[in-house]
C-alpha positions as YAML, in Angstrom:
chain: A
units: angstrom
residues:
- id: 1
  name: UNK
  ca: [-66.99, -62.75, -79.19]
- id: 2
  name: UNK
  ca: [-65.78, -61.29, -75.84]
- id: 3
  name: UNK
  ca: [-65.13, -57.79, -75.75]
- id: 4
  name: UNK
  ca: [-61.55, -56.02, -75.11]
- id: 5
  name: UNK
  ca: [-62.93, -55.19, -71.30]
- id: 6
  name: UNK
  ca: [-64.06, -58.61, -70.37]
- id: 7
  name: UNK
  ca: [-61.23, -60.08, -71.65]
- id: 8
  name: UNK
  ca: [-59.41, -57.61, -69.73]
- id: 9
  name: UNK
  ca: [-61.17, -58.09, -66.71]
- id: 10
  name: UNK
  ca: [-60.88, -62.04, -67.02]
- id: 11
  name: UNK
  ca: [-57.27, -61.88, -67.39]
- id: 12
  name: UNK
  ca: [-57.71, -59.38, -63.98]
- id: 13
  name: UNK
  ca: [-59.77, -62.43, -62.34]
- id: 14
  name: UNK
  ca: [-56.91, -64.92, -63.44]
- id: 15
  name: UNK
  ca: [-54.09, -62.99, -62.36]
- id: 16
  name: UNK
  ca: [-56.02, -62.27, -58.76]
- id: 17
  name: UNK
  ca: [-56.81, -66.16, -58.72]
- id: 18
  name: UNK
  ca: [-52.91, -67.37, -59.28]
- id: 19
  name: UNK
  ca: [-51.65, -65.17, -56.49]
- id: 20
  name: UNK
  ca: [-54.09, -66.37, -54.09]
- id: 21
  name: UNK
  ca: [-53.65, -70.10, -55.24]
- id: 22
  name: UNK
  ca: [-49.57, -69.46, -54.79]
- id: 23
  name: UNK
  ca: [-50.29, -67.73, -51.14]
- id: 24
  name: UNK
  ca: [-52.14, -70.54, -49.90]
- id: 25
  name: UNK
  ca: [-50.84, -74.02, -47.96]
- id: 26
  name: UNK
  ca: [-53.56, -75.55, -48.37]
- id: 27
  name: UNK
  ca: [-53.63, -78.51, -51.04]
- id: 28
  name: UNK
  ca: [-57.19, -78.78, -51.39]
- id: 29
  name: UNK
  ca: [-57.27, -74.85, -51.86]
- id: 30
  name: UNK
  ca: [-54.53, -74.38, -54.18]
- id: 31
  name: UNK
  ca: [-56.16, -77.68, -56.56]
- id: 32
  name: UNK
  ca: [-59.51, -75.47, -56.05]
- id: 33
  name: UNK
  ca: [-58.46, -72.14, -57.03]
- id: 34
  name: UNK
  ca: [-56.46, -73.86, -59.47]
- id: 35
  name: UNK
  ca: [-59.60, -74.94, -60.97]
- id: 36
  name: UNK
  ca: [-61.36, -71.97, -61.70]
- id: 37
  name: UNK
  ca: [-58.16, -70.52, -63.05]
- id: 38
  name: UNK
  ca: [-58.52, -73.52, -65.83]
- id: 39
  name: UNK
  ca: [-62.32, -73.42, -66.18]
- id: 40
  name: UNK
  ca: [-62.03, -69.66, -67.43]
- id: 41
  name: UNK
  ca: [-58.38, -70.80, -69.21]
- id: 42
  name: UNK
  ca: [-57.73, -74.51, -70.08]
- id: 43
  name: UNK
  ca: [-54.46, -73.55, -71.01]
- id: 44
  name: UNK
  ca: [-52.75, -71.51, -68.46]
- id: 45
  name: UNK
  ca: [-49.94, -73.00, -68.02]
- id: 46
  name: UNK
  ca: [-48.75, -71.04, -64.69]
- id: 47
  name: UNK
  ca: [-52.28, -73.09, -63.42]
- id: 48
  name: UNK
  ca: [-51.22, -76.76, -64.91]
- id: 49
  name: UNK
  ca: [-47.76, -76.60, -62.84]
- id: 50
  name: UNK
  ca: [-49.43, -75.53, -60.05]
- id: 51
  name: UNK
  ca: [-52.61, -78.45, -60.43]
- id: 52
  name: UNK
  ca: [-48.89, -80.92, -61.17]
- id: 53
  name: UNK
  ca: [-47.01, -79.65, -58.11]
- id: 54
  name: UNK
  ca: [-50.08, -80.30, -56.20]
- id: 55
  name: UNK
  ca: [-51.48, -83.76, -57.51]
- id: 56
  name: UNK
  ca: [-50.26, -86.80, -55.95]
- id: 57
  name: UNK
  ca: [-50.64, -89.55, -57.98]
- id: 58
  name: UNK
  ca: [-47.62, -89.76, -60.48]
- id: 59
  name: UNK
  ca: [-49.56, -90.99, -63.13]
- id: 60
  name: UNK
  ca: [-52.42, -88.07, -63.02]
- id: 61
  name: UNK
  ca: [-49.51, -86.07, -62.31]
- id: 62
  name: UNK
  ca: [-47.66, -86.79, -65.34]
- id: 63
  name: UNK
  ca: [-50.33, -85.94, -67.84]
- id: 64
  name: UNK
  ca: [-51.35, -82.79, -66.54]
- id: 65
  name: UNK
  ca: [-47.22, -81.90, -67.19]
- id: 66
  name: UNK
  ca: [-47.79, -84.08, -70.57]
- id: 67
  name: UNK
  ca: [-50.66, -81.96, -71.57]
- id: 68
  name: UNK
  ca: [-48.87, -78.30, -70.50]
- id: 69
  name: UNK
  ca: [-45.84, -79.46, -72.78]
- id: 70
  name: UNK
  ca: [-48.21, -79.96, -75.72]
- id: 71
  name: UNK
  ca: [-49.64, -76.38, -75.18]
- id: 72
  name: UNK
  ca: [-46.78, -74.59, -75.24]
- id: 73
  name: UNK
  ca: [-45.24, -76.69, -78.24]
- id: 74
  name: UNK
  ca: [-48.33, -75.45, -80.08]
- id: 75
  name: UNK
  ca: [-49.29, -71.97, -78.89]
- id: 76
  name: UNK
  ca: [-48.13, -68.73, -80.22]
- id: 77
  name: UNK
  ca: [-49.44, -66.72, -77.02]
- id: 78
  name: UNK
  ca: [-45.68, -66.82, -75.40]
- id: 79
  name: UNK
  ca: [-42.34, -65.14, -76.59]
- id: 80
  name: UNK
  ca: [-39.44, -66.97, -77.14]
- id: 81
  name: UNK
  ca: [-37.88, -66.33, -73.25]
- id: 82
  name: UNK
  ca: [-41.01, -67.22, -71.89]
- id: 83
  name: UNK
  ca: [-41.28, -70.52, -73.78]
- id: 84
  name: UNK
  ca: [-37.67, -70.89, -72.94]
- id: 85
  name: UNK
  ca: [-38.72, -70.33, -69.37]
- id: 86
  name: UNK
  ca: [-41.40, -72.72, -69.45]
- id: 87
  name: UNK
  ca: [-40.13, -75.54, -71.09]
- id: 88
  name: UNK
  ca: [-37.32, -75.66, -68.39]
- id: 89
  name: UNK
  ca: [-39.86, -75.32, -65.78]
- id: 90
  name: UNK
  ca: [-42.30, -78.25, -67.40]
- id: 91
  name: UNK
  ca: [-38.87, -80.29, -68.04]
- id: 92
  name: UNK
  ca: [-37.99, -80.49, -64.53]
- id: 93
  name: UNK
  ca: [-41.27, -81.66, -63.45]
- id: 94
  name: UNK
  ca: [-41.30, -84.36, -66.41]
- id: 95
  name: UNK
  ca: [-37.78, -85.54, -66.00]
- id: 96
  name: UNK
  ca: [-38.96, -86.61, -62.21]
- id: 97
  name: UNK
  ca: [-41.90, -87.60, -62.54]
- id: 98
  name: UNK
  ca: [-41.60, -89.58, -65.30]
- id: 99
  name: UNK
  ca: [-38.50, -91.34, -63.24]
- id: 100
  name: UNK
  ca: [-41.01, -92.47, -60.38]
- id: 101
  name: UNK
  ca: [-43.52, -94.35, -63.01]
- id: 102
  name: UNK
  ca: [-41.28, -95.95, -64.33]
- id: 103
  name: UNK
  ca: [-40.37, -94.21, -68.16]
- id: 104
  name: UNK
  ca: [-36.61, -94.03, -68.12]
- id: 105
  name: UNK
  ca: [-36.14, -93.06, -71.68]
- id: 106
  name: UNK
  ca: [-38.75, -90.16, -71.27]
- id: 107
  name: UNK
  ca: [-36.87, -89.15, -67.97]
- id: 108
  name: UNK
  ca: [-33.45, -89.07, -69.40]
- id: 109
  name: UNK
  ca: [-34.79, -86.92, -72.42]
- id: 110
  name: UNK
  ca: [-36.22, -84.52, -70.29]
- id: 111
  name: UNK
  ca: [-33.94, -84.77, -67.77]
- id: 112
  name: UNK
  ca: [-31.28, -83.69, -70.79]
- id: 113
  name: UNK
  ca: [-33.43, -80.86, -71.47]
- id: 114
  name: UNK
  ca: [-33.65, -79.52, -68.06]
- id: 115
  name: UNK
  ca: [-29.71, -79.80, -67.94]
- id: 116
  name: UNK
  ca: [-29.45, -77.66, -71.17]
- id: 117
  name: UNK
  ca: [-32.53, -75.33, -70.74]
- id: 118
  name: UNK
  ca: [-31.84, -71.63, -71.21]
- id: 119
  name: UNK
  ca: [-34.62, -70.75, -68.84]
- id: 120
  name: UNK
  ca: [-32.84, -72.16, -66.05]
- id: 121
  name: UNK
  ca: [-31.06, -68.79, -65.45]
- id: 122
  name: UNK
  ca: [-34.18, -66.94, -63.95]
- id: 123
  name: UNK
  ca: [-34.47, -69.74, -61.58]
- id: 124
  name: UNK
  ca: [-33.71, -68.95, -58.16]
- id: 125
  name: UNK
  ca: [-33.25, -72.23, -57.20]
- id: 126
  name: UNK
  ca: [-31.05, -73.05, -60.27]
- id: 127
  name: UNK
  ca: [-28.40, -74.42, -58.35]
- id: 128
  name: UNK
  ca: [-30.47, -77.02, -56.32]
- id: 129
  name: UNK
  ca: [-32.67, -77.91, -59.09]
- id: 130
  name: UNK
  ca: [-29.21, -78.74, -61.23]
- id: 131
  name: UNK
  ca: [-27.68, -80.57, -58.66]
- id: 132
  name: UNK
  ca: [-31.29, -82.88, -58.44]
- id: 133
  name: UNK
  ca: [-31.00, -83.24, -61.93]
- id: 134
  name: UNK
  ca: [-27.60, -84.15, -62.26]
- id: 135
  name: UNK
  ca: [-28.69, -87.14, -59.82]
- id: 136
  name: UNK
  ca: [-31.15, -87.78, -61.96]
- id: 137
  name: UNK
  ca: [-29.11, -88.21, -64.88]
- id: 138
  name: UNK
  ca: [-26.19, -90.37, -62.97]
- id: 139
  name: UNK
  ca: [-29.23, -92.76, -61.93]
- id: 140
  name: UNK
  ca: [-30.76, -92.78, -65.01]
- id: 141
  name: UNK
  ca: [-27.50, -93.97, -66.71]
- id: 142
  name: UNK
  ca: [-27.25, -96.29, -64.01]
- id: 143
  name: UNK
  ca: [-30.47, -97.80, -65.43]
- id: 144
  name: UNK
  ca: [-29.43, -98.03, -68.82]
- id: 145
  name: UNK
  ca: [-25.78, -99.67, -67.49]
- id: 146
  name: UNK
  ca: [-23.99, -97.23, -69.33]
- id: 147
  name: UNK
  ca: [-20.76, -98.38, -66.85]
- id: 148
  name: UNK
  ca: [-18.40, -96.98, -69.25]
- id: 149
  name: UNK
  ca: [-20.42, -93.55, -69.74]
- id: 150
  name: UNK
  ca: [-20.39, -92.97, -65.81]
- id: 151
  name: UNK
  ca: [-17.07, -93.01, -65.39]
- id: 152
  name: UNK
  ca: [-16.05, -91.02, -68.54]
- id: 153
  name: UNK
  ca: [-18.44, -88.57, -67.10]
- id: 154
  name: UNK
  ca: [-17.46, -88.37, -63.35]
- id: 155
  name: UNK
  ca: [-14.20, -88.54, -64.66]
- id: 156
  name: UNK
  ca: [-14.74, -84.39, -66.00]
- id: 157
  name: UNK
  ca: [-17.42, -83.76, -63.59]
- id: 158
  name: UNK
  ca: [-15.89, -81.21, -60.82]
- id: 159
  name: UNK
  ca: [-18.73, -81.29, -58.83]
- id: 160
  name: UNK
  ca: [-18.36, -83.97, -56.59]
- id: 161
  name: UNK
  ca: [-21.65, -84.40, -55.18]
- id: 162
  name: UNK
  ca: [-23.15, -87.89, -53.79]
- id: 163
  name: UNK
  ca: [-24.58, -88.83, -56.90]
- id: 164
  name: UNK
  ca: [-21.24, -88.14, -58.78]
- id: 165
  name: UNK
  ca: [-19.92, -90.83, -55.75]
- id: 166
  name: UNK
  ca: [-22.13, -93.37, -56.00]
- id: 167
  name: UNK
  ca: [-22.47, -93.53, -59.67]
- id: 168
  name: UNK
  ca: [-19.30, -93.75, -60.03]
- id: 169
  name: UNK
  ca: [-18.80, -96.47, -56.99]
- id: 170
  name: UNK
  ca: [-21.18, -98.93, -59.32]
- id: 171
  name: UNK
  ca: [-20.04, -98.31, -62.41]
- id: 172
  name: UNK
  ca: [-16.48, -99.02, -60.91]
- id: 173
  name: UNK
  ca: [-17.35, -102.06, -59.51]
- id: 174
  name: UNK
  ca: [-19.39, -103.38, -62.56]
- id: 175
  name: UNK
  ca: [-16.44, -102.96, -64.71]
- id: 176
  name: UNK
  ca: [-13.94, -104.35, -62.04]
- id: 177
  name: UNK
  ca: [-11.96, -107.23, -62.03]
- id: 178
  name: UNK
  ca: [-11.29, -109.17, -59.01]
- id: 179
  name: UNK
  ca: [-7.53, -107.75, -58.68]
- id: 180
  name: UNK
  ca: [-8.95, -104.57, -58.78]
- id: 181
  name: UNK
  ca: [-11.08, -104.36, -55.73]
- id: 182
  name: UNK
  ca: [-8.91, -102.60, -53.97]
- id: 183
  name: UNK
  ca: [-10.32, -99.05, -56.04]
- id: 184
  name: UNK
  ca: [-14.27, -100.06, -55.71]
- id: 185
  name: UNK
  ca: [-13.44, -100.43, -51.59]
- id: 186
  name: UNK
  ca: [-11.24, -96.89, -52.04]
- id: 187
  name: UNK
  ca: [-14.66, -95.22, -53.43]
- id: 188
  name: UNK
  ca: [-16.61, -96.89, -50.95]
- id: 189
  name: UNK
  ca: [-15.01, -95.32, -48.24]
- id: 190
  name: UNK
  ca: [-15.16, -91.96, -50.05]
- id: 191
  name: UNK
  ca: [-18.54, -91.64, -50.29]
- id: 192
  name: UNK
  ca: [-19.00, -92.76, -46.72]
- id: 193
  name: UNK
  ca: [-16.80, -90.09, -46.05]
- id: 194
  name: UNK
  ca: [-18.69, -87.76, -48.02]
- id: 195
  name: UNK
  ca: [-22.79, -88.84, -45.71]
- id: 196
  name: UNK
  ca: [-21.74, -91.86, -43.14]
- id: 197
  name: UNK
  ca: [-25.54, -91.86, -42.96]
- id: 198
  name: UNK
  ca: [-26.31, -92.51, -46.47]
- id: 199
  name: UNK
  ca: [-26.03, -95.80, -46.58]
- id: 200
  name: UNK
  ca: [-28.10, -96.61, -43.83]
- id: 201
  name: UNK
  ca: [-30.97, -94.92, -45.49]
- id: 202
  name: UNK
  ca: [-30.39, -96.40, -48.67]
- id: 203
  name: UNK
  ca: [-30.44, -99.74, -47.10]
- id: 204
  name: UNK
  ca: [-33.34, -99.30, -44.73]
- id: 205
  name: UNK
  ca: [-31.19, -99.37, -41.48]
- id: 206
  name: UNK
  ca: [-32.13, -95.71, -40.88]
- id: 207
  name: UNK
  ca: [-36.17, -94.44, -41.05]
- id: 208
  name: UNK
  ca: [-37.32, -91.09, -42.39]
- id: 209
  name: UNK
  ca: [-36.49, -88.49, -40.68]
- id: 210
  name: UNK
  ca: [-39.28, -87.02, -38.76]
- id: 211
  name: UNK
  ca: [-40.40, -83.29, -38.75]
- id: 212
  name: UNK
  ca: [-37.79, -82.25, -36.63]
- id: 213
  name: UNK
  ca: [-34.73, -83.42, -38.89]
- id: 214
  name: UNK
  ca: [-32.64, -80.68, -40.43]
- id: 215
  name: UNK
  ca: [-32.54, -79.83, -44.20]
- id: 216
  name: UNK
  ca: [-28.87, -81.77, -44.86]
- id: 217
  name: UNK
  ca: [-30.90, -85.25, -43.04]
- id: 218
  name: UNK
  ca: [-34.18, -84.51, -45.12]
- id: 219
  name: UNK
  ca: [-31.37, -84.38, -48.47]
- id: 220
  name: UNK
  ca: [-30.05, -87.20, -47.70]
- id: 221
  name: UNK
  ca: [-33.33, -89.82, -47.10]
- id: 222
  name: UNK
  ca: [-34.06, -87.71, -50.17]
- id: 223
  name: UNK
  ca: [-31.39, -88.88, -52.29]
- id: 224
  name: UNK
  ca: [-31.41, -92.44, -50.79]
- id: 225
  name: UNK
  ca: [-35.15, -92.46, -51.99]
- id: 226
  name: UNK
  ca: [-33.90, -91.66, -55.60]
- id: 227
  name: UNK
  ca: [-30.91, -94.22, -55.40]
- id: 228
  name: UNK
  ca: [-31.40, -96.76, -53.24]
- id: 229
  name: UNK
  ca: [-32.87, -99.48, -56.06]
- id: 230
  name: UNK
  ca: [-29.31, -98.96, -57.80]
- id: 231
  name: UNK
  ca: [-27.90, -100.91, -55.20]
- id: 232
  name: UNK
  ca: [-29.67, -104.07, -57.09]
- id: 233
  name: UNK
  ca: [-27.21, -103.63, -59.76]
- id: 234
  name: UNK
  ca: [-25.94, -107.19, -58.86]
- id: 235
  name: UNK
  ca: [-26.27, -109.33, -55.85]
- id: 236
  name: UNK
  ca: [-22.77, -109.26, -55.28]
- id: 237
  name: UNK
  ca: [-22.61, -105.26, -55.26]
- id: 238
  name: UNK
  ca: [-25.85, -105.44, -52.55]
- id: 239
  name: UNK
  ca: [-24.04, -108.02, -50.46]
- id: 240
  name: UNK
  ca: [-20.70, -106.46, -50.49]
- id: 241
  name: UNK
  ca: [-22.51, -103.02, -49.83]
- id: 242
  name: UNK
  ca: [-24.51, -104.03, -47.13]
- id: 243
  name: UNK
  ca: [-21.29, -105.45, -45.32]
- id: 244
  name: UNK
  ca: [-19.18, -102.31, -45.38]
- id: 245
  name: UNK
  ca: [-22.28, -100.61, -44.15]
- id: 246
  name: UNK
  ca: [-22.91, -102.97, -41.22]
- id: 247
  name: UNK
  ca: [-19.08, -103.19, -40.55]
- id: 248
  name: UNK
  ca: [-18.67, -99.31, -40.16]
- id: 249
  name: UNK
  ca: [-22.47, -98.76, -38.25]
- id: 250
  name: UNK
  ca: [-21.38, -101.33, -35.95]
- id: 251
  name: UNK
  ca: [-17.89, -99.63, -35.15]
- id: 252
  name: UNK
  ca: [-19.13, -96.52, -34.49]
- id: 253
  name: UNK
  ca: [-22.54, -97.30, -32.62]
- id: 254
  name: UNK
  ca: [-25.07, -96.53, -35.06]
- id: 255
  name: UNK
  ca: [-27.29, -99.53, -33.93]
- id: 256
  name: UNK
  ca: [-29.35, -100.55, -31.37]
- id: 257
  name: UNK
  ca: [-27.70, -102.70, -28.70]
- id: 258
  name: UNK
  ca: [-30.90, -105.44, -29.45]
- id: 259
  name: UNK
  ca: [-29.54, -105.48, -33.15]
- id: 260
  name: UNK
  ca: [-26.71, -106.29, -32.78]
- id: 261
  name: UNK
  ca: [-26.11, -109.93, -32.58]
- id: 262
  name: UNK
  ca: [-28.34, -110.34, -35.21]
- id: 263
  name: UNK
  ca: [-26.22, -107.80, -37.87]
- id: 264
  name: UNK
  ca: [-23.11, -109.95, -36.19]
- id: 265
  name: UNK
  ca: [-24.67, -112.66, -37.93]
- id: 266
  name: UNK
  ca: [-25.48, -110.82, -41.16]
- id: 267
  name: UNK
  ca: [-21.84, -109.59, -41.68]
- id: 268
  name: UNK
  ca: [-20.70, -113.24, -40.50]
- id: 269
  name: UNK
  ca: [-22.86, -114.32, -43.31]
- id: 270
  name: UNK
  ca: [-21.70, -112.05, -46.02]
- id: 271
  name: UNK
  ca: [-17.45, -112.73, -45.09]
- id: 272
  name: UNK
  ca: [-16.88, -109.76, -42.94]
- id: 273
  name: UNK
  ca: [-16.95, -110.77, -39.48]
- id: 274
  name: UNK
  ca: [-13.12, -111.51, -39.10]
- id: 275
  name: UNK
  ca: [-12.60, -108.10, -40.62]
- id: 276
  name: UNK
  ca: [-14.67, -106.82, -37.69]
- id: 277
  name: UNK
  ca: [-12.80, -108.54, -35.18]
- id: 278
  name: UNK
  ca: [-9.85, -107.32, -36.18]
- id: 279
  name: UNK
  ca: [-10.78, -103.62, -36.18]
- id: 280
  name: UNK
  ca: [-12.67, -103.61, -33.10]
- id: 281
  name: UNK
  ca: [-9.47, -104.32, -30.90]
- id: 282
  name: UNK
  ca: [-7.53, -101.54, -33.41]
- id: 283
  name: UNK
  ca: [-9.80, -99.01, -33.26]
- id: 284
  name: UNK
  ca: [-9.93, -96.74, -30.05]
- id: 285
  name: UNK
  ca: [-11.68, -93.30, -31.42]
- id: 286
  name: UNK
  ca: [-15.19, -94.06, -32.75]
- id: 287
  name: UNK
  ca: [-15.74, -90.68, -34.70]
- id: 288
  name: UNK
  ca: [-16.60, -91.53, -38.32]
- id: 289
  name: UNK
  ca: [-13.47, -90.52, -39.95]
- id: 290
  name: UNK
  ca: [-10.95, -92.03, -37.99]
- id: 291
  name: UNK
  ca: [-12.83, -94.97, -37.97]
- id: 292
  name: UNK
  ca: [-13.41, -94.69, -42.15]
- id: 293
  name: UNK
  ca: [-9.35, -94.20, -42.50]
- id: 294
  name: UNK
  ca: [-8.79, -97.37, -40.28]
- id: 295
  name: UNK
  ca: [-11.12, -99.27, -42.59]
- id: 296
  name: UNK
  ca: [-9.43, -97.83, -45.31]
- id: 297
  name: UNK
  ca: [-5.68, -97.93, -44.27]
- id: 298
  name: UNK
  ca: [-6.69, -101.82, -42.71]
- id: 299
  name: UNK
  ca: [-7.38, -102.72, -46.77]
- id: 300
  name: UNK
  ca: [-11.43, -103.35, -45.87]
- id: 301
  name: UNK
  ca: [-13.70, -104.72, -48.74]
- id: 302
  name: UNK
  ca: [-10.99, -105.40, -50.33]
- id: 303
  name: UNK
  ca: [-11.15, -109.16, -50.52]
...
């Protein structure tokens, strides 16, 4: 049995170990510091999000988080705020992760839990982490086709972010019928209005951004990573999509000169050439919103 002082003094060497591995940028260093920590404490759980946050692999990744949730479902070491604390920490992680291989179910549940954690109040990214999972929770109901459920909920939600657009855009147009159109195209040009470059990452127009984007760029390829297999919903959403996107990127330059007979063709393809036409000889400033409220005000996507 170890005595008070070494347990005292491991706890020492733990602590010492878990600032280091949080001061460091290197991967490799952090996952071997991170190591030790567990080799003289399986179950530290400060060390498993740390090993998670630094594993690649989704699948290794989520059962390290898998295996931290089951040790602080079952250990009595932590007070109730710091379980609280935890579980909204682990939830996070889960609700992602669990997203990117593939278990919706699990990813909604946790995803719920992050939404509704009481530990989210010590985190000092609370409201970015909320806003991710919100997106999270809009594309997971886009998953399940909960149409109906999207727009009840978008319909209270004040926080009109670009998930709350887009979710709302499919579930719109899944529910529409054809003399009713004219709202889908309305919410189409809002959330162009809301990132013009959006769609072009979501459809693979645009590439990453390299390392010398800004933040709101990096947010956006982000989101368009998270979102851009919604757009599969239904052929006819994709095609109908992709030709307001080529339409506007086309009136207001956002393509290469050597791509652009070829997307001429695409839209031609896809019934929007003639609305091109006609807005190329009526619009004269090529800013994104005055081109967006000529597309609107010119009934575009309607038809």
């Amino acid at each position: 049995m170890a005595s008070k002082r070494n347990t005292k003094s491991l706890e020492e060497r733990v602590d010492q170990l878990l600032a280091m591995a949080w001061n460091t940028k290197s991967t490799a260093r952090t996952l071997a510091i991170v190591n030790q920590i567990l080799e003289i404490d399986p179950g530290n759980l400060d060390a498993l999000v740390l090993k998670a946050d630094n594993t690649q692999d989704a699948d290794e990744r989520l059962e390290i988080l898998m295996n931290a949730l089951e040790i602080l479902n079952t250990s009595e070491e932590y007070d109730h705020d710091s379980k609280d604390i935890f579980l909204y920490i682990l939830s996070l992680r889960l609700a992602i992760t669990s997203f990117y291989v593939g278990k919706f179910d699990d990813a909604l549940k946790f995803c719920e839990a992050a939404l509704n954690a009481d530990g989210a109040s010590v985190d000092p990214d609370e409201e970015a982490n909320r806003k991710l999972m919100k997106s999270l929770y809009y594309r997971l109901l886009i998953e399940r086709r909960e149409w109906q459920k999207i727009l009840s909920e978008t319909m209270k939600d004040e926080d009109h972010s670009w998930a709350w657009g887009y979710s709302r855009l499919i579930a719109a147009w899944m529910l529409a019928q054809d003399n009713t159109r004219y709202v889908c195209a309305n919410m189409f040009w809002d959330v162009l209005s809301m990132s013009p470059d959006i769609p072009f990452y979501l459809l693979g127009y645009f590439a990453e951004p390299d390392d010398g984007a800004t933040q709101e760029e990096q947010l956006e390829f982000d989101f368009a990573l998270m979102y851009y297999d919604a757009l599969s919903v239904s052929d006819e959403f994709f095609n109908w999509f992709t030709r307001g996107t080529i339409l506007f990127g086309l009136l207001t330059g956002r393509f290469e000169e050597r791509e652009r007979e070829y997307l001429l063709d695409v839209l031609d393809s896809l019934g929007g050439y003639e609305e091109y036409e006609k807005m190329s000889g009526l619009i004269v400033e090529r800013d994104d919103e005055a081109v967006i409220e000529m597309l609107a005000a010119n009934k575009c996507l309607t038809e």
